[in-house]
NUKOL-909128 format. One record per residue (C-alpha): residue in three letters; x negated, y negated, z. Coordinates in steps of 0.1 Angstrom, whole numbers, padded with zeros to 4 digits. Layout:
r=ALA east=X north=Y up=Z
...
END
This chain:
r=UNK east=1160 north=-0549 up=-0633
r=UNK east=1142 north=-0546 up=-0599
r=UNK east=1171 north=-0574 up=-0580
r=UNK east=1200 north=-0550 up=-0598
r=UNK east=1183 north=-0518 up=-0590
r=UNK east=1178 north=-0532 up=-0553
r=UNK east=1215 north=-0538 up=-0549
r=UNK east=1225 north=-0505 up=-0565
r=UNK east=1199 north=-0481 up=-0539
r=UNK east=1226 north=-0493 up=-0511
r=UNK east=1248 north=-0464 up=-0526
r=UNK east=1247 north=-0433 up=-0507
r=UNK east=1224 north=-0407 up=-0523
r=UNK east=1246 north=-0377 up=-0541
r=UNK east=1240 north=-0342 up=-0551
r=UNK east=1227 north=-0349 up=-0584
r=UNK east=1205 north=-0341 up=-0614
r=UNK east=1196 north=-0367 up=-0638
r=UNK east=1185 north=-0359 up=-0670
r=UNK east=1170 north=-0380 up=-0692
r=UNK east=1158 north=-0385 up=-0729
r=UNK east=1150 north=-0408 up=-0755
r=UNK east=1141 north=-0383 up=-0778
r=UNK east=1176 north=-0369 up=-0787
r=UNK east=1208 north=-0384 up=-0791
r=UNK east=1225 north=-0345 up=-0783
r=UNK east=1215 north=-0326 up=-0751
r=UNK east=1181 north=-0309 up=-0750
r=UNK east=1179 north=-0272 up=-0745
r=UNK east=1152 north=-0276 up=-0720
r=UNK east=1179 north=-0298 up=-0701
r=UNK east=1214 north=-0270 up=-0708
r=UNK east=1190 north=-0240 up=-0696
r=UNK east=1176 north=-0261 up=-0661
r=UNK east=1213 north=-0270 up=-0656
r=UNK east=1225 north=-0238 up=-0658
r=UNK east=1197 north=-0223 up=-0633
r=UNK east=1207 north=-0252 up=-0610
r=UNK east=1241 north=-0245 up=-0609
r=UNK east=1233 north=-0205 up=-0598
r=UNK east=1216 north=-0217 up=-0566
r=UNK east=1233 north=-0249 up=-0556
r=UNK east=1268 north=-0248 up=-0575
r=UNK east=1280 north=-0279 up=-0565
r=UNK east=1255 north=-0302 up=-0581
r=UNK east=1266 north=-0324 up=-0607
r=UNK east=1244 north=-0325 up=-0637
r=UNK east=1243 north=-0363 up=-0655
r=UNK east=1224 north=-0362 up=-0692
r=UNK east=1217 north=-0393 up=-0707
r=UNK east=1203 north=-0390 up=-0738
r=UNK east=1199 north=-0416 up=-0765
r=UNK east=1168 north=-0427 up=-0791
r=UNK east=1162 north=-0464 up=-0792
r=UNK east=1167 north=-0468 up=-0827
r=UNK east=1153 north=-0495 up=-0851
r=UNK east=1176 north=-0524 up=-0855
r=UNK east=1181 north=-0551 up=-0833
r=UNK east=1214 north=-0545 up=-0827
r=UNK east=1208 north=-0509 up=-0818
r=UNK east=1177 north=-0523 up=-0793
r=UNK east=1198 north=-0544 up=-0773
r=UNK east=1226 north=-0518 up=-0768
r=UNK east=1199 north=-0496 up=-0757
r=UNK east=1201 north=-0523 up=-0724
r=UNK east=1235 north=-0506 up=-0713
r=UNK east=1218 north=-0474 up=-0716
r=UNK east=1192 north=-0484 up=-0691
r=UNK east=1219 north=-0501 up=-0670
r=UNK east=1231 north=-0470 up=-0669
r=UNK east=1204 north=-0449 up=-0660
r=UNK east=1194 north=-0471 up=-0635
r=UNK east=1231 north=-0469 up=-0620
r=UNK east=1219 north=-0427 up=-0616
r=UNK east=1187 north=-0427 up=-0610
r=UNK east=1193 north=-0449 up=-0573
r=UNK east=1219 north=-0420 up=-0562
r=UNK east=1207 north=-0390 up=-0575
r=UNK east=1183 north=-0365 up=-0554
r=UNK east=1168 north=-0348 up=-0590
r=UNK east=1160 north=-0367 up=-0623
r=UNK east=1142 north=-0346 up=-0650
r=UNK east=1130 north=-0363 up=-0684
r=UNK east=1109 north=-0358 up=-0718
r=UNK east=1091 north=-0386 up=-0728
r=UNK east=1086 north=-0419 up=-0711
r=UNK east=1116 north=-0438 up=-0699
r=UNK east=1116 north=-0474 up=-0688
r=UNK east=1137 north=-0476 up=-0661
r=UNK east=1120 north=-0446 up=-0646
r=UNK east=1083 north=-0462 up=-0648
r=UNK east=1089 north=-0497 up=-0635
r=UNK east=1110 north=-0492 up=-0608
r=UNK east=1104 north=-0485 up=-0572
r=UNK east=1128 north=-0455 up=-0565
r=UNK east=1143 north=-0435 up=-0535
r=UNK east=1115 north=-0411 up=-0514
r=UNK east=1143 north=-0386 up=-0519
r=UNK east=1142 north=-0389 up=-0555
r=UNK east=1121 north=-0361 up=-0570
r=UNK east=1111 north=-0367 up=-0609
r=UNK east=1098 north=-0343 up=-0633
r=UNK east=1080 north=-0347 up=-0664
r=UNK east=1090 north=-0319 up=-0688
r=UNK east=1077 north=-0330 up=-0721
r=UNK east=1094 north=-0326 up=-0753
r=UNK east=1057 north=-0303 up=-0768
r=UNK east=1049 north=-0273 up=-0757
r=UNK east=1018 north=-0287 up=-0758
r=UNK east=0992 north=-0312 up=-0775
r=UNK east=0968 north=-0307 up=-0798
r=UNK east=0966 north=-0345 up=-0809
r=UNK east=0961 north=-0371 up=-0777
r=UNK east=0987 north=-0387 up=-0764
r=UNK east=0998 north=-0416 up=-0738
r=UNK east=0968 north=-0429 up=-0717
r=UNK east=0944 north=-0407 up=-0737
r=UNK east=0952 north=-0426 up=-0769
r=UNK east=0962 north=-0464 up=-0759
r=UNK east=0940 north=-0487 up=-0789
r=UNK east=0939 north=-0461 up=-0814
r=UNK east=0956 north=-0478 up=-0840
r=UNK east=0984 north=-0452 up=-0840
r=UNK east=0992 north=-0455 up=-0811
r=UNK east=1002 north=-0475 up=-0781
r=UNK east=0979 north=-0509 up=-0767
r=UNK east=0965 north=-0507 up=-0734
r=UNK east=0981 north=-0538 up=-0727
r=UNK east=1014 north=-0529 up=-0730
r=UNK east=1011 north=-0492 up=-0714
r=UNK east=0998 north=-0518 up=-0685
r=UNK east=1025 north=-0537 up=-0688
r=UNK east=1052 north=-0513 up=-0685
r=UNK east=1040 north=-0490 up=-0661
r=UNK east=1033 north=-0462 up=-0687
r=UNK east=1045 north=-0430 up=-0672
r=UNK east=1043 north=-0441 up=-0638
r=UNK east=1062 north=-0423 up=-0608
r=UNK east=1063 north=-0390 up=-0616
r=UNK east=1068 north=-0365 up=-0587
r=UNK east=1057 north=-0337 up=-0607
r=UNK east=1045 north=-0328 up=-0645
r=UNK east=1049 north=-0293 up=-0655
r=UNK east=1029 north=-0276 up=-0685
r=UNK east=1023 north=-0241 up=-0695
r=UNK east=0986 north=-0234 up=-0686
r=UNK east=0957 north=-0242 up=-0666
r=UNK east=0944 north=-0256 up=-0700
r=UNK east=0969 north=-0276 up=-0709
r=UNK east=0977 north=-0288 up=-0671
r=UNK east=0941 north=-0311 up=-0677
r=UNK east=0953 north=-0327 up=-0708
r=UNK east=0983 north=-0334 up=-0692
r=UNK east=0969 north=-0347 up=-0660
r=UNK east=0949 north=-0374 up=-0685
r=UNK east=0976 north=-0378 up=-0707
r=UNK east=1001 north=-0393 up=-0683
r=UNK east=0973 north=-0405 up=-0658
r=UNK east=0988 north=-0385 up=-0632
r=UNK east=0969 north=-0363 up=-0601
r=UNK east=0958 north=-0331 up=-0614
r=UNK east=0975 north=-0319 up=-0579
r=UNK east=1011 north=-0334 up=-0594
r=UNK east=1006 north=-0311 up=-0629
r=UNK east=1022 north=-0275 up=-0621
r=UNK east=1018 north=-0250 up=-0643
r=UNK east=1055 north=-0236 up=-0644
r=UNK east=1060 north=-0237 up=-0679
r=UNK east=1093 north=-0251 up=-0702
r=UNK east=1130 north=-0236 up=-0702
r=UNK east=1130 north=-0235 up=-0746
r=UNK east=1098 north=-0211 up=-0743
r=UNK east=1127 north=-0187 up=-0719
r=UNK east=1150 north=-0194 up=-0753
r=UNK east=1124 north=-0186 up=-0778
r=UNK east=1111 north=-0153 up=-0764
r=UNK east=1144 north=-0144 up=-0754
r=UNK east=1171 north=-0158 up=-0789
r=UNK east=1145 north=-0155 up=-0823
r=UNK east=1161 north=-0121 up=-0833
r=UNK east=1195 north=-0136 up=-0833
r=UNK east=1181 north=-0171 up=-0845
r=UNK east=1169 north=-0152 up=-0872
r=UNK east=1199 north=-0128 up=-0883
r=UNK east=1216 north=-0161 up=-0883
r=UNK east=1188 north=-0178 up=-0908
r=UNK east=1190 north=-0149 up=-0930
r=UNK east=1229 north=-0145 up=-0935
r=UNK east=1225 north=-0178 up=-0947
r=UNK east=1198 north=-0173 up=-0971
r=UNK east=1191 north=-0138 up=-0980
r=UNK east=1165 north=-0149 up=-1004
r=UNK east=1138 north=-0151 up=-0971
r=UNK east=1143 north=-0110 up=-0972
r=UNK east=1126 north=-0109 up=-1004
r=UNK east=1095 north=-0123 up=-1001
r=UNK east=1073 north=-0135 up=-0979
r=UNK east=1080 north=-0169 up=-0960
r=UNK east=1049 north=-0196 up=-0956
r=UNK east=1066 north=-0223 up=-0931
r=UNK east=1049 north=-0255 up=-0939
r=UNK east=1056 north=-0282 up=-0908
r=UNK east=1028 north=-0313 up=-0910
r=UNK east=1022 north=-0335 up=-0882
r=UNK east=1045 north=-0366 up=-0890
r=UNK east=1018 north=-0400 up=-0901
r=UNK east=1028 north=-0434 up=-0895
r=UNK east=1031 north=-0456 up=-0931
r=UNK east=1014 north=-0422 up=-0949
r=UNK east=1024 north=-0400 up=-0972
r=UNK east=1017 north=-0361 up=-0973
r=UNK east=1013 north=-0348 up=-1002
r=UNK east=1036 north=-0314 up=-1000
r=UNK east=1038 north=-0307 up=-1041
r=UNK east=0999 north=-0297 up=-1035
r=UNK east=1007 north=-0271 up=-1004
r=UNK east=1034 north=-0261 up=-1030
r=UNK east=1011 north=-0251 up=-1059
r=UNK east=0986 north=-0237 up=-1041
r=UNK east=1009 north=-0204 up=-1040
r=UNK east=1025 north=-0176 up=-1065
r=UNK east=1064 north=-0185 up=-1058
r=UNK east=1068 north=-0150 up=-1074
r=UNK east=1055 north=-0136 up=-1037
r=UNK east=1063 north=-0164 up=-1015
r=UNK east=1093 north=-0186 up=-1000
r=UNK east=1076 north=-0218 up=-0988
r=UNK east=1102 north=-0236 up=-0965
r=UNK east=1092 north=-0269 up=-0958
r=UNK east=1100 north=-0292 up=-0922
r=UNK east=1094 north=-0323 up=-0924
r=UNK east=1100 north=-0356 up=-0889
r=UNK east=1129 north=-0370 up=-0896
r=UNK east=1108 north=-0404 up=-0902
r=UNK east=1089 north=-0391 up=-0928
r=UNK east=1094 north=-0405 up=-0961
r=UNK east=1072 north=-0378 up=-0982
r=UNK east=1091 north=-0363 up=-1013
r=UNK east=1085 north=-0333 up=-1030
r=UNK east=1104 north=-0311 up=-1058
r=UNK east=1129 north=-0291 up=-1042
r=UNK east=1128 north=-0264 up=-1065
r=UNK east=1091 north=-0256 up=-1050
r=UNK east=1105 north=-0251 up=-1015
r=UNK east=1130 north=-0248 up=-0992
r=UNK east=1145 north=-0274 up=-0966
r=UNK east=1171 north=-0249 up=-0943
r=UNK east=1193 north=-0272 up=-0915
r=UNK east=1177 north=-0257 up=-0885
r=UNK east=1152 north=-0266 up=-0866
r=UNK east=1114 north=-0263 up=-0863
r=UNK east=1116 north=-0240 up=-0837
r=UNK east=1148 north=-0217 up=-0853
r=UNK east=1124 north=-0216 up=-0888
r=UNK east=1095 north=-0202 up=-0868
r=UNK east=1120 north=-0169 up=-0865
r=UNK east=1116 north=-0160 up=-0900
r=UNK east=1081 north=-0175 up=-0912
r=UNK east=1054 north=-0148 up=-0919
r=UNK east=1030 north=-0176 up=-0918
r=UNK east=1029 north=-0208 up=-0906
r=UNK east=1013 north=-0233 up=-0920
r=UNK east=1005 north=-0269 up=-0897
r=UNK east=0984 north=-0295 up=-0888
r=UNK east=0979 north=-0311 up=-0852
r=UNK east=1015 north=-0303 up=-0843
r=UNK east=1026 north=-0288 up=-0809
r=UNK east=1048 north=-0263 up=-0834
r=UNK east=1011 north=-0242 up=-0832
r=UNK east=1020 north=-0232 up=-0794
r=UNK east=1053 north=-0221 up=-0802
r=UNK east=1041 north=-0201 up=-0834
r=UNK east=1016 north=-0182 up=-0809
r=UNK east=1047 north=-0178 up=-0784
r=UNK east=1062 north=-0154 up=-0815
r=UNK east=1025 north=-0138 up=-0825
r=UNK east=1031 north=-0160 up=-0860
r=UNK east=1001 north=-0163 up=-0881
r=UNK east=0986 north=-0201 up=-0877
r=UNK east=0972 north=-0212 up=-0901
r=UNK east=0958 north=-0256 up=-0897
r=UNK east=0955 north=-0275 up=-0931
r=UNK east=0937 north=-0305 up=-0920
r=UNK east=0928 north=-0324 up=-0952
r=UNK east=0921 north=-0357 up=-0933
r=UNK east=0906 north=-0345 up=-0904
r=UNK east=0875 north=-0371 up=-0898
r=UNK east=0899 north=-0396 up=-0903
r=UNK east=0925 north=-0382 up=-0879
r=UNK east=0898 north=-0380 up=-0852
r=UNK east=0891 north=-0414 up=-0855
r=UNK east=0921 north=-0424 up=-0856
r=UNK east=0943 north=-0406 up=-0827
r=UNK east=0913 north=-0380 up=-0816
r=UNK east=0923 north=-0344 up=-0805
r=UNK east=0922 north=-0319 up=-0773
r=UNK east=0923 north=-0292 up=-0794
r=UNK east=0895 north=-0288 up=-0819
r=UNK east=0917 north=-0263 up=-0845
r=UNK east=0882 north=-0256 up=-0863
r=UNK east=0868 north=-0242 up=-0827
r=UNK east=0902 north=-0224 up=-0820
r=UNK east=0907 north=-0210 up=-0853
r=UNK east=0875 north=-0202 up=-0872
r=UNK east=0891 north=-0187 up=-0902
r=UNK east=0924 north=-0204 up=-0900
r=UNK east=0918 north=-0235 up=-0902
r=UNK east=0903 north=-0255 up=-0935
r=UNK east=0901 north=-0287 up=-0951
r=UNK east=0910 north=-0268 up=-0986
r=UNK east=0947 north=-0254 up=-0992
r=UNK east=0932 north=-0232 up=-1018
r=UNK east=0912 north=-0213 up=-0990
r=UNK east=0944 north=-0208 up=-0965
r=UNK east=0962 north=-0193 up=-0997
r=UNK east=0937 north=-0173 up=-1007
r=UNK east=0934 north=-0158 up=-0972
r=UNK east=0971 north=-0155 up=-0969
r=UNK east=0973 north=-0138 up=-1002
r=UNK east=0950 north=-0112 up=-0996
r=UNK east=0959 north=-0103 up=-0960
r=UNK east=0926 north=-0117 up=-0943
r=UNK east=0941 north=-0135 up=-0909
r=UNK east=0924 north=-0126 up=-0874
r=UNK east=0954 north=-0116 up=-0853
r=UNK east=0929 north=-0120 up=-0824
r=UNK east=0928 north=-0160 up=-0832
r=UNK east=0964 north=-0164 up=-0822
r=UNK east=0962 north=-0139 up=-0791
r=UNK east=0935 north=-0158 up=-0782
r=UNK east=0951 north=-0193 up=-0784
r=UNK east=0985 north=-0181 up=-0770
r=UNK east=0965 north=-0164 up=-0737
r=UNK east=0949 north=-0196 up=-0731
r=UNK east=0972 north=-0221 up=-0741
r=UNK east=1008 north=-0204 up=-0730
r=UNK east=1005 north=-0187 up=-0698
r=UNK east=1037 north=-0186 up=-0687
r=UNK east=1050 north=-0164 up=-0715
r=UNK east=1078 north=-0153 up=-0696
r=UNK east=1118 north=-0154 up=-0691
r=UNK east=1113 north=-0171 up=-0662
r=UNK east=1106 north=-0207 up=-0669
r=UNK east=1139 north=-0223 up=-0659
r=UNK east=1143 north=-0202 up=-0626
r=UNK east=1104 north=-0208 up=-0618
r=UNK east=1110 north=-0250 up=-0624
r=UNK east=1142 north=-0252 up=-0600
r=UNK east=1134 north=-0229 up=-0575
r=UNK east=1104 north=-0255 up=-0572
r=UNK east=1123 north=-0285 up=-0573
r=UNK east=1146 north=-0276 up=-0554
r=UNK east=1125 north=-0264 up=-0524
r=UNK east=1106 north=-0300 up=-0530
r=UNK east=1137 north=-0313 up=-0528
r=UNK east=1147 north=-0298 up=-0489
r=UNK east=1109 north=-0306 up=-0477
r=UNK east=1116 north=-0338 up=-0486
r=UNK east=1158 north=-0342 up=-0467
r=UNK east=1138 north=-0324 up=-0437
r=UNK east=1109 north=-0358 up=-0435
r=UNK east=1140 north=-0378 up=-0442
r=UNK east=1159 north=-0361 up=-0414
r=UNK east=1130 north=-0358 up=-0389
END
C-alpha cells in the first residue's frame, strides 16, 4: 500500500473533497449537507463519496481491496477528505501536508466506550491490532457537539484535545430543521400512530445476544400505546409482530413521531434530546455491560428517574405521566451544544479556512 500510494502522491493535488465511509453502502446525509455548503463557497470543488461496508464473506473482503485501491487513488490528490468511522487507508498511510482530514463520526455521541477507550474488552477490538493498524491515526481534526463530549472523543480516537472542535454534525441541521415533514410523511403512511400514544423501543445492538423484545412488549396496555420497535440490522432478536411495529425508516425519522423513547447505551439518546423526546434507558444487564464494554455516560447519574433495571417501572412511569422534562433539558444542554442550523456551514467554513492557512505555508 505505502510503494503504491508513494507512486500515486506524484499526481498534482486537485480541488477536491473526499468522503468516506464504511458504514453505508448509500451516501450519508452528513456527507450530501457538507457537500452542498461546500459547493456555496467554492463552487468548483468536486465532491468524491466512497462509501461501501466490508461485508462478511470472503469474497466480499477481498473486493473491498479495490475499494481501498480506490480511495487511496483520492485521498493522494485531494485537498479535503471527511469520514465516519475508521478507514484503513486513511490510518496507515503517510499523506499530503495539504491534505486536511476530518473525523465526523457516524453517533451523535457515545454513551458506551468506543475505539482506544475499549481495546480488550471482549466486545470489542485487541490492543494489538488497533496497534497494528494505526487505529484512527492522522486525523487533522475531530468534530463533536459539546465540550463534554469533545473529552470522550479526544480519548476515544487517541487524538489532542487541541485537534477535537466542537462544531457539531450536518444531520443534527436536518433533524431540527425536517422532523415535521419526516413526520407528516410517517403518519400518511400509518395513521394508526395518531391514535395512540407511540413508545419507540431502539436497544443497543449485542454481539452473539439476544434481546428479549416480547418482555418490553408486555410490559404495556396496547389499548393506549403503539410500540414501534428498531432493531441493527445485525441483530437476530425476534419478537411477535402483532405486539409492535417495524416502519421502513430510520432511527432517526422514527424519533419524529415517538412520544417516548425507550433505549439503552445507544447514541439515539442525544438525538431524542435534540427533539425534547422523553428518554427513557432500560438497562437490564447493566453490571455486566460495564464490565464488558464500560460507559462515559453513567444513564443512572444522568437520568435519576428514567432510567431502571425493571421495564415494569419505565411503564408504570410512562403510564401515569411521571417523566422530569428537566432530565432531558439537562442532558441535551450538556451533551448537544451546538443545537443549531448551523452545523454544515460552521464545519466548512472551518475547513476550508484550514485549508488556505495551509496553501499559504505551502506557498511561502
Amino acid at each position: 500500500m505505502k510503494i503504491i500510494y508513494g507512486l500515486l502522491k506524484i499526481f498534482p493535488v486537485k480541488h477536491k473533497a473526499l468522503y468516506l465511509s464504511r458504514q453505508n453502502n448509500n451516501i450519508p446525509e452528513d456527507f450530501i449537507l457538507l457537500s452542498e455548503e461546500f459547493a456555496k463557497i467554492s463552487p468548483g470543488i468536486k465532491n468524491v463519496y466512497i462509501c461501501k461496508t466490508i461485508g462478511e464473506t470472503y469474497k466480499e473482503k477481498f473486493l473491498y481491496i479495490f475499494t481501498i485501491l480506490n480511495m487511496m487513488r483520492h485521498l493522494a490528490t485531494a485537498e479535503y477528505c471527511f469520514l465516519d468511522g475508521y478507514s484503513i487507508p486513511v490510518s496507515v498511510l503517510k499523506h499530503k501536508k495539504r491534505l486536511i482530514i476530518s473525523q465526523i463520526w457516524h453517533s451523535l455521541g457515545a454513551v458506551k466506550k468506543f475505539g482506544h477507550q475499549s481495546l480488550d474488552k471482549p466486545d470489542a477490538r485487541s490492543g494489538k491490532t488497533a496497534k497494528l493498524m494505526n487505529m484512527h491515526k492522522n486525523y487533522t481534526f475531530v468534530f463533536c457537539a459539546s465540550e463534554a463530549t469533545g473529552d470522550i472523543y479526544a480519548e476515544a480516537f487517541g487524538a489532542d484535545r487541541e485537534k477535537v472542535k466542537i462544531l457539531g454534525f450536518p444531520r443534527i441541521d436536518s433533524i431540527l430543521s425536517d422532523n415535521n415533514k419526516i413526520r407528516d410523511k410517517i403518519l400518511g403512511r400509518y395513521p394508526i400512530f395518531k391514535e395512540k400514544a407511540n413508545i419507540f423501543y431502539c436497544p443497543t445492538f449485542r454481539k452473539d445476544k439476544i434481546i428479549d423484545i416480547n418482555k418490553v412488549a408486555n410490559a404495556f396496555d396496547h389499548t393506549k400505546f403503539n410500540l414501534i420497535v428498531k432493531l441493527h440490522p445485525l441483530d437476530k432478536s425476534s419478537y411477535d409482530k402483532a405486539k409492535a411495529f417495524t416502519p421502513p425508516f430510520s432511527s432517526t425519522e422514527l424519533l419524529t413521531v415517538a412520544d417516548y423513547v425507550i433505549t439503552d447505551y445507544s447514541a439515539l439518546c442525544f438525538e431524542a434530546a435534540l427533539l425534547n423526546k422523553p428518554v427513557f434507558f432500560y438497562l437490564y444487564d447493566y453490571g455486566d455491560y460495564i464490565k464488558e464494554r464500560g460507559l462515559n455516560i453513567d444513564p443512572f447519574a444522568e437520568f435519576p428517574i428514567g432510567a431502571s433495571k425493571n421495564i415494569e417501572a419505565i411503564s408504570k412511569i410512562i403510564e401515569c405521566g411521571g417523566y422530569e422534562k428537566d432530565e432531558i433539558i439537562k442532558f441535551r444542554n450538556k451533551y448537544v451544544t451546538t443545537a443549531d442550523c448551523r452545523n454544515a456551514e460552521r464545519i466548512i467554513e472551518f475547513v476550508a479556512s484550514a485549508g488556505h492557512r495551509k496553501d499559504n505555508l505551502n506557498n511561502a
